[in-house]
C-alpha positions as CSV (number, residue, x, y, z in Angstrom):
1,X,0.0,0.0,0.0
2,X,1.3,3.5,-0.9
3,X,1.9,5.6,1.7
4,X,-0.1,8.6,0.5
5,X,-3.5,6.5,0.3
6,X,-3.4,5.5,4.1
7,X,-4.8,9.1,5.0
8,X,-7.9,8.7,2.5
9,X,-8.3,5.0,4.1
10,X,-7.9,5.8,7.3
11,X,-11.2,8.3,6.7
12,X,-13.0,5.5,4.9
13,X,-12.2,3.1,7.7
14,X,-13.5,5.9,10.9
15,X,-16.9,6.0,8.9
16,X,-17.0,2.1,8.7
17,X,-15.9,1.5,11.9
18,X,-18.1,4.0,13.4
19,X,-21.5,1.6,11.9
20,X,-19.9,-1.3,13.4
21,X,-19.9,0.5,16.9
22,X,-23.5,1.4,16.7
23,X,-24.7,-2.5,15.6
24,X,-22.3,-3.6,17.9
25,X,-23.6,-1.4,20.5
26,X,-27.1,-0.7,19.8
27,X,-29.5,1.7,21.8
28,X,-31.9,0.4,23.7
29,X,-35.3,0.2,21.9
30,X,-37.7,2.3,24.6
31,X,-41.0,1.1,22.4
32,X,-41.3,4.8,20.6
33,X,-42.6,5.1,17.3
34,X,-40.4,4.9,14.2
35,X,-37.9,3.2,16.2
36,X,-35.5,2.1,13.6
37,X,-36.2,5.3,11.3
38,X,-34.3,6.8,14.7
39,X,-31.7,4.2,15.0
40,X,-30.8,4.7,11.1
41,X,-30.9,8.9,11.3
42,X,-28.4,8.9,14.1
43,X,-26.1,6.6,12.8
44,X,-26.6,8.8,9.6
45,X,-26.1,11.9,12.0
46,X,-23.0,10.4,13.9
47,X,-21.2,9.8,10.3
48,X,-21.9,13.4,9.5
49,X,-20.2,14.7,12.6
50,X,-17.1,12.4,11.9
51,X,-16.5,13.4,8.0
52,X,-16.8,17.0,9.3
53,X,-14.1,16.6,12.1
54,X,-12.1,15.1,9.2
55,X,-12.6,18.2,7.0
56,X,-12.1,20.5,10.1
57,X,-8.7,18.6,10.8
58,X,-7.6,18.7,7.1
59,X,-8.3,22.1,7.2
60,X,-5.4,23.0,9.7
61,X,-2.7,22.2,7.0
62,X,-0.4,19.9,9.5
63,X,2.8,19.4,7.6
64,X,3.4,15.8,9.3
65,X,0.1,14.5,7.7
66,X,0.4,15.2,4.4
67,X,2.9,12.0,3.8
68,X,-0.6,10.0,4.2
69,X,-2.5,11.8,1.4
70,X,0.4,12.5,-0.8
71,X,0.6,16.4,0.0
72,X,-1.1,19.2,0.5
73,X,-2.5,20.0,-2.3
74,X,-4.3,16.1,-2.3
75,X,-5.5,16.8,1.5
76,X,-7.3,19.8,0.3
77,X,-8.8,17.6,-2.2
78,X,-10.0,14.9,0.4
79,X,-11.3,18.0,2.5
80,X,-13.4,18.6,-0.1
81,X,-14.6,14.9,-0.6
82,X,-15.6,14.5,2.7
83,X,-17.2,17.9,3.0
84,X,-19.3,16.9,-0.1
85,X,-20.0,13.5,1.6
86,X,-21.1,14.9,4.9
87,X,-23.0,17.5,3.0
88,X,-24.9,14.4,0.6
89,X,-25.5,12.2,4.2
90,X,-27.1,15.5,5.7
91,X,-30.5,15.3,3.4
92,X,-30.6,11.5,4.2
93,X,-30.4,11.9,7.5
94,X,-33.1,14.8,7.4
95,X,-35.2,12.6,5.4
96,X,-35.0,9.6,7.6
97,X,-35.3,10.5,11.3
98,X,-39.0,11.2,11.9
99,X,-40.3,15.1,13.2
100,X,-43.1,15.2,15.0
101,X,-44.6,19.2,14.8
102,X,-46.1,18.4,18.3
103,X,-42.5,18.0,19.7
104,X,-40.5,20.6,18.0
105,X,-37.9,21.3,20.9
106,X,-34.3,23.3,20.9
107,X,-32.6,20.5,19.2
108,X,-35.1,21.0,15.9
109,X,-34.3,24.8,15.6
110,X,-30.5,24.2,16.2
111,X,-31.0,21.8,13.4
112,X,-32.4,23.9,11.2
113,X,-29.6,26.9,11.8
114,X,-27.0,24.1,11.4
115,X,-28.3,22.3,8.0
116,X,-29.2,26.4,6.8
117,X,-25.3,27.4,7.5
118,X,-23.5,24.4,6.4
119,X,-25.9,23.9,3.2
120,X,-25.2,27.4,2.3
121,X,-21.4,27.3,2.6
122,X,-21.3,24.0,0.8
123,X,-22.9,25.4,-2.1
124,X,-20.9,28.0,-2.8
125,X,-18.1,25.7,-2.7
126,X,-19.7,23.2,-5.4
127,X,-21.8,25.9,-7.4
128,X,-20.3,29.3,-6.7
129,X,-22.3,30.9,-10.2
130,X,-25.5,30.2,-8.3
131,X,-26.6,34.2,-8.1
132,X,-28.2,34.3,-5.3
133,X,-25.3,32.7,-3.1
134,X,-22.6,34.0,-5.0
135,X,-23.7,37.7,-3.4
136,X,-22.4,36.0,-0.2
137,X,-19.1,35.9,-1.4
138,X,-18.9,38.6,-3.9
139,X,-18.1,35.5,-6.1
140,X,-14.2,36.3,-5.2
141,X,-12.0,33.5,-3.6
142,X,-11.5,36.1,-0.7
143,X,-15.0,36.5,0.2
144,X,-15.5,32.5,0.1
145,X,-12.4,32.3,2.5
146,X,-14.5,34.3,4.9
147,X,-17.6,32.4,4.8
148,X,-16.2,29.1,5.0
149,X,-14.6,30.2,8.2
150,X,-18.1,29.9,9.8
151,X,-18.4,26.2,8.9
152,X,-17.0,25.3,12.6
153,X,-20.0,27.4,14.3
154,X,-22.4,25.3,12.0
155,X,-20.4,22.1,12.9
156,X,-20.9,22.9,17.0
157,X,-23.9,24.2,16.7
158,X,-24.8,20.8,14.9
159,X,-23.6,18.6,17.6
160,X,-25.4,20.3,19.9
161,X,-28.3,19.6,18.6
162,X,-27.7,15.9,18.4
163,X,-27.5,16.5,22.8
164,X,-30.7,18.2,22.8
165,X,-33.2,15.9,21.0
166,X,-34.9,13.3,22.1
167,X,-32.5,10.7,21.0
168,X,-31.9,7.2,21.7
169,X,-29.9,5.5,24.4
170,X,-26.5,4.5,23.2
171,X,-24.1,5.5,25.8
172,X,-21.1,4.1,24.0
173,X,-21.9,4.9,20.3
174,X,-22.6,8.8,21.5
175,X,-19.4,8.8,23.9
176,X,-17.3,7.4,20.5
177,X,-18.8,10.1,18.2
178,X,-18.5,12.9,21.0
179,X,-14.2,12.1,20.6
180,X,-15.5,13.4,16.9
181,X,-16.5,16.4,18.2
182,X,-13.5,17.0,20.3
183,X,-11.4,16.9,17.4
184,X,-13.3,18.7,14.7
185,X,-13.6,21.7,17.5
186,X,-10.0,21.8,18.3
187,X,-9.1,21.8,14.8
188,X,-11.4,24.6,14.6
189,X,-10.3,26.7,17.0
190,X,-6.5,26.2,15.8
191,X,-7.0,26.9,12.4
192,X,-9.0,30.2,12.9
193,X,-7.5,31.3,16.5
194,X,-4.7,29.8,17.7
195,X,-2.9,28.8,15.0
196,X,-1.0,31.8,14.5
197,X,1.0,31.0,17.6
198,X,1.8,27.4,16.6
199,X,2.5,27.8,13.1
200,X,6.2,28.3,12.0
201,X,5.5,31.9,9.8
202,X,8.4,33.4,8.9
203,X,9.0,36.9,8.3
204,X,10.6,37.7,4.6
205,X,10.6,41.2,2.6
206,X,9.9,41.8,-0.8
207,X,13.2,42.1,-2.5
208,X,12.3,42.9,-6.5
209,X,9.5,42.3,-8.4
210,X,9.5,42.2,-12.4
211,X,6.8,41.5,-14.7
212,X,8.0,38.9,-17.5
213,X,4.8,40.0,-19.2
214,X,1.5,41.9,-19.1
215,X,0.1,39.5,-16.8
216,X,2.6,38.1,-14.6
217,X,4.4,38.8,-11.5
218,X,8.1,37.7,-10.5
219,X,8.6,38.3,-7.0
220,X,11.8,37.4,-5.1
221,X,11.5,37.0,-0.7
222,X,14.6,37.3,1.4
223,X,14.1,36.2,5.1
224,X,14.4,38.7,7.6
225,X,16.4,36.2,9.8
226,X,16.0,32.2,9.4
227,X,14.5,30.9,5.9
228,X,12.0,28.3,5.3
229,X,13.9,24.5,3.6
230,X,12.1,23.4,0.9
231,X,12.3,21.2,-1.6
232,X,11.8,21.7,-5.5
233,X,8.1,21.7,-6.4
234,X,6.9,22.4,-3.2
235,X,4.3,25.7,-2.6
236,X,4.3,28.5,0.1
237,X,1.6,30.3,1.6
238,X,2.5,34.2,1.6
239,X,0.8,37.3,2.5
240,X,2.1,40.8,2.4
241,X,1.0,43.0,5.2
242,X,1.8,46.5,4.6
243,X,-1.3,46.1,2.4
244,X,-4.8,45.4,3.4
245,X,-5.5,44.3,-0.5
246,X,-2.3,41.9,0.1
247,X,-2.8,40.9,3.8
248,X,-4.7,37.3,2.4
249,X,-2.9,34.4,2.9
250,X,-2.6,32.3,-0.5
251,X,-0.5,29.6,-2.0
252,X,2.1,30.0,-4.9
253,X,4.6,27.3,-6.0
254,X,8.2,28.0,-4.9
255,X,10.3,28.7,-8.5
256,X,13.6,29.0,-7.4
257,X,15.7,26.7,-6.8
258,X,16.0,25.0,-3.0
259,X,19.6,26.0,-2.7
260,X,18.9,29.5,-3.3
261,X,19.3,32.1,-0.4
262,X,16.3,33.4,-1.8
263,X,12.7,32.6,-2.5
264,X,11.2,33.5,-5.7
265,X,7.3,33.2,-6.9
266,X,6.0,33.6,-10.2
267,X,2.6,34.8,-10.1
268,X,-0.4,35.5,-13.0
269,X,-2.8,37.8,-12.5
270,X,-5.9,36.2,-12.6
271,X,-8.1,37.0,-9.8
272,X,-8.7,40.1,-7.6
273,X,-5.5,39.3,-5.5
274,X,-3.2,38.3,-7.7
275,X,-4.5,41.0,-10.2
276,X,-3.7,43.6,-7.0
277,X,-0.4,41.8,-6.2
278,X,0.1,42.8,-10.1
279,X,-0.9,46.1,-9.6
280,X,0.9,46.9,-6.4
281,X,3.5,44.9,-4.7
282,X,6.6,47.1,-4.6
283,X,10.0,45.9,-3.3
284,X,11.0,46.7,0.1
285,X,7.0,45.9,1.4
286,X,7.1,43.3,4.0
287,X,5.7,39.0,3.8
288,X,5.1,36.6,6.0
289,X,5.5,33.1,4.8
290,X,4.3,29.6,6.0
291,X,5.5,26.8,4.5
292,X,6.8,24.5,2.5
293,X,4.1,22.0,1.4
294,X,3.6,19.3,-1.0
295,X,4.7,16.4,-2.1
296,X,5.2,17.3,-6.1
297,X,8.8,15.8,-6.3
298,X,10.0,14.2,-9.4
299,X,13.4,13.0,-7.5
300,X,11.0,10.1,-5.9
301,X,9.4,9.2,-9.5
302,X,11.2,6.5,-12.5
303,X,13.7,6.9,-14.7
304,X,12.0,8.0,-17.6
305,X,9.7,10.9,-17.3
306,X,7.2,13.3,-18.8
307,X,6.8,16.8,-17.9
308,X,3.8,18.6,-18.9
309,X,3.2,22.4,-18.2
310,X,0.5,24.1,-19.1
311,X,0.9,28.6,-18.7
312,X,1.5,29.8,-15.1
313,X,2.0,26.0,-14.6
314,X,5.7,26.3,-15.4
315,X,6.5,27.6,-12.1
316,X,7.2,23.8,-10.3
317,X,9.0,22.8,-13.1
318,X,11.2,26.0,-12.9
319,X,12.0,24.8,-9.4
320,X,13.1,21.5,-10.7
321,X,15.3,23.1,-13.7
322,X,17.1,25.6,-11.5
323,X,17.8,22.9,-9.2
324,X,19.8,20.8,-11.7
325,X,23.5,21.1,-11.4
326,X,24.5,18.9,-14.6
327,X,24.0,15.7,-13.1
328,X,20.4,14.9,-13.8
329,X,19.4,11.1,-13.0
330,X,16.4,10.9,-14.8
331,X,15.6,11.1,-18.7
332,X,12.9,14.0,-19.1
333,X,10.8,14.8,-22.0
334,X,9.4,18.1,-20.9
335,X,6.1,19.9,-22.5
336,X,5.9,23.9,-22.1
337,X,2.7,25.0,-23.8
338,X,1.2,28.0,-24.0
339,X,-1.1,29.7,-26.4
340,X,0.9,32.6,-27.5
341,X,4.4,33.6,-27.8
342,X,3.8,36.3,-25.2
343,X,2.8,34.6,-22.8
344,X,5.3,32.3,-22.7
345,X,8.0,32.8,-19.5
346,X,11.8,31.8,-19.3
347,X,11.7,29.6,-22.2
348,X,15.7,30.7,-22.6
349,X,16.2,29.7,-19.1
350,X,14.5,26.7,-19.7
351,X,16.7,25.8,-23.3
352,X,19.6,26.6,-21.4
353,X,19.3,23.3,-18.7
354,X,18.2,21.1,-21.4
355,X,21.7,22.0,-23.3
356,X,23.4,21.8,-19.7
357,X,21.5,18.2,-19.0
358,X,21.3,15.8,-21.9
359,X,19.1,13.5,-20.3
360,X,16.7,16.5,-20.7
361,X,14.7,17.9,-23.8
362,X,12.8,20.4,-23.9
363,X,9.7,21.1,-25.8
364,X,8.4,24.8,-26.1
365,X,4.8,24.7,-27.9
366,X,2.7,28.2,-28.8
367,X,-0.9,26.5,-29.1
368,X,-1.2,29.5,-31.4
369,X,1.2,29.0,-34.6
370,X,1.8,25.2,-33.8
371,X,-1.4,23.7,-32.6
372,X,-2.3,22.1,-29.3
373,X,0.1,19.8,-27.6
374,X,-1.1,16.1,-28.4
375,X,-0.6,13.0,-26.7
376,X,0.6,11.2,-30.0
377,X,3.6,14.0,-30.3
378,X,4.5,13.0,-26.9
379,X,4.2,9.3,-27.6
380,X,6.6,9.7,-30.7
381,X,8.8,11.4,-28.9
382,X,8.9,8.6,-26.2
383,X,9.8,6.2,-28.9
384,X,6.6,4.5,-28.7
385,X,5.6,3.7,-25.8
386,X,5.2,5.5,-22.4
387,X,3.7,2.7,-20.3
388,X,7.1,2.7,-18.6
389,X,7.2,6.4,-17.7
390,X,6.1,8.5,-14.7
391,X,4.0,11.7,-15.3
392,X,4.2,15.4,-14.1
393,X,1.5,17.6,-14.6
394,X,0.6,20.9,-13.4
395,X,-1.6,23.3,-15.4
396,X,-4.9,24.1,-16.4
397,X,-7.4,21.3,-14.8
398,X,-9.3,20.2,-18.2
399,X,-5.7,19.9,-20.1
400,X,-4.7,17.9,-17.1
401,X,-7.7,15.6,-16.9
402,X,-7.7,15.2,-20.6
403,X,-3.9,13.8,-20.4
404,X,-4.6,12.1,-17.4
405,X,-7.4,9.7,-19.3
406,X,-4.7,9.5,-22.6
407,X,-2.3,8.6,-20.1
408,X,-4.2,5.6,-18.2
409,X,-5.4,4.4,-21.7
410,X,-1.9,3.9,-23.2
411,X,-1.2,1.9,-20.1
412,X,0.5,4.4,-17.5
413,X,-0.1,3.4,-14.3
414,X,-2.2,5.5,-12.0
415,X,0.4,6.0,-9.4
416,X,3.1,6.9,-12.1
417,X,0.8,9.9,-12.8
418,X,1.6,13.0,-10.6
419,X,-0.4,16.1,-10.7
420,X,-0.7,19.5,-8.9
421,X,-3.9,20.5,-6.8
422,X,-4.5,24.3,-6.7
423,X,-8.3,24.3,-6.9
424,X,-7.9,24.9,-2.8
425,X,-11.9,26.1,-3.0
């Protein structure tokens, strides 16, 4: 078993494992009416509570988990799952315990507030066009950050409910689900309050920033004092204080190299913050960085290898080519594509390490003048066959998917296929 599933299985396991404690342990069956409708909604309710307090703990970005889902960037993804899954057991739990009008006590209008607050925040996560909900948020990724940080309230307010019902008798199925609660609370608490003080954020400053082109940002940090280790292809959280546009904590892959006595991210403008990071980051503001996460690492992957990088997903692979020295173990075919010339960043950089490291070529491709990047062009290039090879994508998520499916078709294993997750929302 790989390493990076045991997180995801773990998950799947606590739900299981949490039925098998309620049969094993039933309540005792006081002769109401709709008996096992009741039985059924709180072992529906009880899995709800747990999937959250797995989202709520995902959510607090500990570094020394992210070995069991395979980064960061694939905990955010499981966050999401199991927010999705709590969200989908919800309405079946709704639907199956009974409500009686005649006995509408606290625990039915805490209910109510809960499945209101979570089903609105969940919503705007899966459908955030939906116009009436999107005015929460002001449909930016900013205003959704704010909102979501609400979802722990819900979550409380939700397991106090499940206290103040008239529910069954089940002293050890309720004690086991209340160590749920304990956890998805803490977490809470840590990642909106406390967590400042336990989290290593390092103070940088804003050295230079250049703007390869119309819509992209360079920016180089130097620490104040100590700097953050990272490896290449790893991603930072930064946010730059001095302005309140800027003071938002968000994730950018690390470009340079992890020898450098500097960090440097390459930004696009493509949303409100990045658009004002565009607009106006000067040098000498200051940053505060957490970090580094992920697991995207091609050192740990096969001998032969394909890159793919798709626009402002160049920036792990410029990690990886700055942090060649001449000696690279690995034969790489790497695919830069973009859909004009302009837009196109460091590709001198880039011809430069493949003419420096044999074992890699490089393949610059404006979409534009050449045509889209196709999986036969990369096969021939292979020599035929890339069943053998290991996969790095980061990019666009449709060009990724739709190499991702070409991929397992020609016989790629899926675990030789590697992929960034920024879609943190």
């Amino acid at each position: 078993m790989k390493k990076s599933n045991i997180g995801n299985l773990f998950i799947i396991l606590l739900v299981i494992l949490n039925v098998i404690v309620w049969f094993a342990f039933p309540p005792l069956n006081d002769g109401r009416e709709h008996f096992a409708r009741t039985y059924v909604g709180e072992i529906l309710g009880s899995t709800i509570i747990i999937l959250m307090a797995c989202s709520l703990f995902l959510s607090t970005r500990a570094q020394w988990a992210e070995p069991f889902f395979g980064g960061l960037d694939k905990m955010y993804m499981t966050h999401r799952r199991t927010s999705t899954s709590a969200f989908l057991i919800m309405f079946a739990h709704l639907l199956t315990v009974p409500i009686s009008i005649n006995d509408f006590r606290l625990g039915n209008y805490l209910a109510i507030i809960a499945f209101t607050g979570i089903v609105t925040i969940v919503l705007v996560t899966l459908a955030p066009r939906i116009p009436f909900l999107n005015k929460l948020t002001g449909n930016t990724y900013e205003g959704w950050k704010k909102l979501h940080r609400y979802i722990g309230i819900f979550f409380i307010i939700g397991f106090i409910h499940s206290l103040t019902v008239n529910s069954l008798s089940a002293l050890i199925a309720i004690s086991w689900v209340q160590i749920f609660f304990v956890i998805g609370t803490a977490s809470y608490l840590y990642t909106e309050f406390f967590g400042t003080y336990f989290k290593k954020q390092v103070p940088y400053i804003v050295e230079s920033v250049t703007h390869p082109n119309n819509s992209t940002s360079q920016i180089t940090l130097r620490a104040k004092n100590h700097h953050i280790q990272h490896t290449a292809g790893q991603f930072l959280f930064v946010r730059f204080p001095d302005d309140k546009r800027l003071n938002e904590s968000h994730p950018f892959t690390i470009s340079s190299a992890p020898h450098s006595d500097h960090l440097v991210v390459t930004v696009k403008a493509s949303g409100d913050f990045t658009r004002d990071l565009f607009a106006h980051l000067q040098p000498g503001m200051n940053a505060i960085v957490e970090g580094a996460h992920g697991m995207f690492n091609y050192k740990a992957g096969g001998q032969k290898q394909i890159w793919i990088a798709g626009g402002i997903g160049l920036t792990p692979f410029l990690s990886f080519v700055r942090d060649m020295r001449g000696d690279l173990n690995h034969d790489i075919d790497f695919y830069y594509t973009v859909r004009t010339k302009e837009e196109a960043l460091f590709t001198e950089e880039i011809q430069e390490a493949a003419k420096k490291n044999s074992r890699l070529k490089a393949y610059v491709r404006n979409s534009a003048a050449d045509g889209s990047l196709t999986i036969e062009h990369i096969v021939e290039n292979a020599g035929g066959n890339v069943s053998a090879h290991h996969i790095y994508m980061c990019g666009p998520v449709p060009m990724v998917q739709a190499f991702e499916s070409k991929f397992l078709a020609l016989g790629v294993p899926q675990e030789h296929i590697h992929y960034e997750e920024f879609n943190f929302r």
